[in-house]
C-alpha positions as YAML, in Angstrom:
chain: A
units: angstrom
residues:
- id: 1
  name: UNK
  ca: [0.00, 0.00, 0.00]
- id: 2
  name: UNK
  ca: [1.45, 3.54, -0.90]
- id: 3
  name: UNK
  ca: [2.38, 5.55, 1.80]
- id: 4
  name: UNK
  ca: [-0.36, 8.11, 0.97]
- id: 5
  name: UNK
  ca: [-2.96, 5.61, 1.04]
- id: 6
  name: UNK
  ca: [-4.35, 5.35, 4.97]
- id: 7
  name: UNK
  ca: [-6.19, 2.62, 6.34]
- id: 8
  name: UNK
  ca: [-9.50, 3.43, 8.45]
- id: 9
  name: UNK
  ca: [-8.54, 0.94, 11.50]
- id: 10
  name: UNK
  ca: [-12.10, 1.43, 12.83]
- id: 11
  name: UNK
  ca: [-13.49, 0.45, 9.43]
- id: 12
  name: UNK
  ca: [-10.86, -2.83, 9.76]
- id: 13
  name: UNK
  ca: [-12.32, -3.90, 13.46]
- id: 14
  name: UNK
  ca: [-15.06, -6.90, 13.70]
- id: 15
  name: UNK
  ca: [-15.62, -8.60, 17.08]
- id: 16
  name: UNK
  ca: [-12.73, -7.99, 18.45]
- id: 17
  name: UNK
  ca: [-10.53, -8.52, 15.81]
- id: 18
  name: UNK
  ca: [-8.77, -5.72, 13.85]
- id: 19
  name: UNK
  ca: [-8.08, -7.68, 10.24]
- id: 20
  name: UNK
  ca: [-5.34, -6.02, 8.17]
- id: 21
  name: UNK
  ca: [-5.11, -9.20, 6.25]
- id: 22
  name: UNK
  ca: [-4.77, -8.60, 2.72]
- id: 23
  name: UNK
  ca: [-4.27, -4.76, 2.96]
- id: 24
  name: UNK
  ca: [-0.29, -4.54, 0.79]
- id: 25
  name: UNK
  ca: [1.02, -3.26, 4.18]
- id: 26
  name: UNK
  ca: [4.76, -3.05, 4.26]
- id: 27
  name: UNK
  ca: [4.99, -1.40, 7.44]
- id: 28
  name: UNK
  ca: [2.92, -2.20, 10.32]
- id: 29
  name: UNK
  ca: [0.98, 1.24, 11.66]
- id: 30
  name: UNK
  ca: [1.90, 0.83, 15.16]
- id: 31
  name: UNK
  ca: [0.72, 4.10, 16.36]
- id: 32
  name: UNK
  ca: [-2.45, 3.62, 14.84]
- id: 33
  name: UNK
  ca: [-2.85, 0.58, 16.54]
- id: 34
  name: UNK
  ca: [-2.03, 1.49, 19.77]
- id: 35
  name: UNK
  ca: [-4.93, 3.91, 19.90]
- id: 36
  name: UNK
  ca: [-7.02, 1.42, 19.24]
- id: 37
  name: UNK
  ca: [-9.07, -0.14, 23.22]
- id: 38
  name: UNK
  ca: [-10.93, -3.25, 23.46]
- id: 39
  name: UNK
  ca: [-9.71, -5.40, 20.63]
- id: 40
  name: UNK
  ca: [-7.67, -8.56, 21.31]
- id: 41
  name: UNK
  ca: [-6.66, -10.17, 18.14]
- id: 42
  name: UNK
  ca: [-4.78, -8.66, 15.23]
- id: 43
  name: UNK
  ca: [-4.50, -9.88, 11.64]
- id: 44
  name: UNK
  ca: [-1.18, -9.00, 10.16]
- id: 45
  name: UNK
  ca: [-1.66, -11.83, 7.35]
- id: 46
  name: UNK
  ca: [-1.35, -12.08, 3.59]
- id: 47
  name: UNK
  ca: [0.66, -8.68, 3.56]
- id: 48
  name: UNK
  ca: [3.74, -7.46, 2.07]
- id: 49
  name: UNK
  ca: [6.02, -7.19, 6.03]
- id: 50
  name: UNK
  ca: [9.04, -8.83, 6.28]
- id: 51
  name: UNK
  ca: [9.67, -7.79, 9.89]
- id: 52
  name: UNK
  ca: [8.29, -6.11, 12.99]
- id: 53
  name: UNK
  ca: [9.03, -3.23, 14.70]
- id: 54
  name: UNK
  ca: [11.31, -4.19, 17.79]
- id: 55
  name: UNK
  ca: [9.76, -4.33, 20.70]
- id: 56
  name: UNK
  ca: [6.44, -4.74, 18.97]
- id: 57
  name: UNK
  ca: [5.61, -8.36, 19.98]
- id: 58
  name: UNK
  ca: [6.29, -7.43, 23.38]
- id: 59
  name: UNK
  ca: [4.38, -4.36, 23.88]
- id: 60
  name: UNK
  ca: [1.99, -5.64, 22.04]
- id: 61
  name: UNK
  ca: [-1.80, -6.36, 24.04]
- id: 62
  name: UNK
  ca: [-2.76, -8.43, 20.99]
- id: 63
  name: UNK
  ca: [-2.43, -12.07, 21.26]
- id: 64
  name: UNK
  ca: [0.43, -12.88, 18.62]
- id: 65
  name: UNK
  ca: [2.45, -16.04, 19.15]
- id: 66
  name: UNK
  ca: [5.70, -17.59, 17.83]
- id: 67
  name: UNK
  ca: [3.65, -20.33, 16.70]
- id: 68
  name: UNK
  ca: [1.47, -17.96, 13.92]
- id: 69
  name: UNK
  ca: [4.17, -15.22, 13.04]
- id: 70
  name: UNK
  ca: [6.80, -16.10, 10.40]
- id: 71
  name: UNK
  ca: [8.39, -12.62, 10.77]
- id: 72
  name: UNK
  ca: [11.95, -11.73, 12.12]
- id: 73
  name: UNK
  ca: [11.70, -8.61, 14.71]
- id: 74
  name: UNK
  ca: [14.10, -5.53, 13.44]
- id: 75
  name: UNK
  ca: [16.26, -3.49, 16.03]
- id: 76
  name: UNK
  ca: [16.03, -0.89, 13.58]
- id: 77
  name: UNK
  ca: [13.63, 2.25, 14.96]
...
C-alpha cells in the first residue's frame, strides 16, 4: 500500500478482531494501533512485512504467538 494511502482501522475492526489481512502493508501502523481499546486479536496476514518493529511483539496487548508469526523482529527504529 502507498504511503499516501491510509487505512481506516475502525473500518478494519469486527468482534474484536482488527483484520489487516490482505491490505499490501509493508509497514505495520503501530501508532495507529495502539490507539485502538478493546480489541484482542490482530491480523497481520497475507501482507507485504518482512519484519516487525522491535519491541512490537512485546508491547503488544494483541495475542500474537511464535507459533502464527513467520516474521523476524528488526532493532532498527
Amino acid at each position: 500500500m502507498p504511503p499516501s494511502q491510509k487505512i481506516n482501522l475502525k473500518d478494519k475492526i469486527d468482534d474484536g478482531e482488527i483484520d489487516l489481512s490482505m491490505c499490501d502493508l509493508q509497514d505495520v501502523p503501530v501508532k495507529d494501533i495502539a490507539n485502538i481499546k478493546n480489541v484482542f486479536s490482530l491480523d497481520l496476514s497475507n501482507n507485504h512485512l518482512i519484519t516487525l518493529p522491535f519491541g512490537f511483539i512485546e508491547q503488544s496487548p494483541y495475542n500474537i504467538t511464535e507459533k502464527f508469526l513467520h516474521l523476524k523482529v528488526s532493532n532498527e527504529a
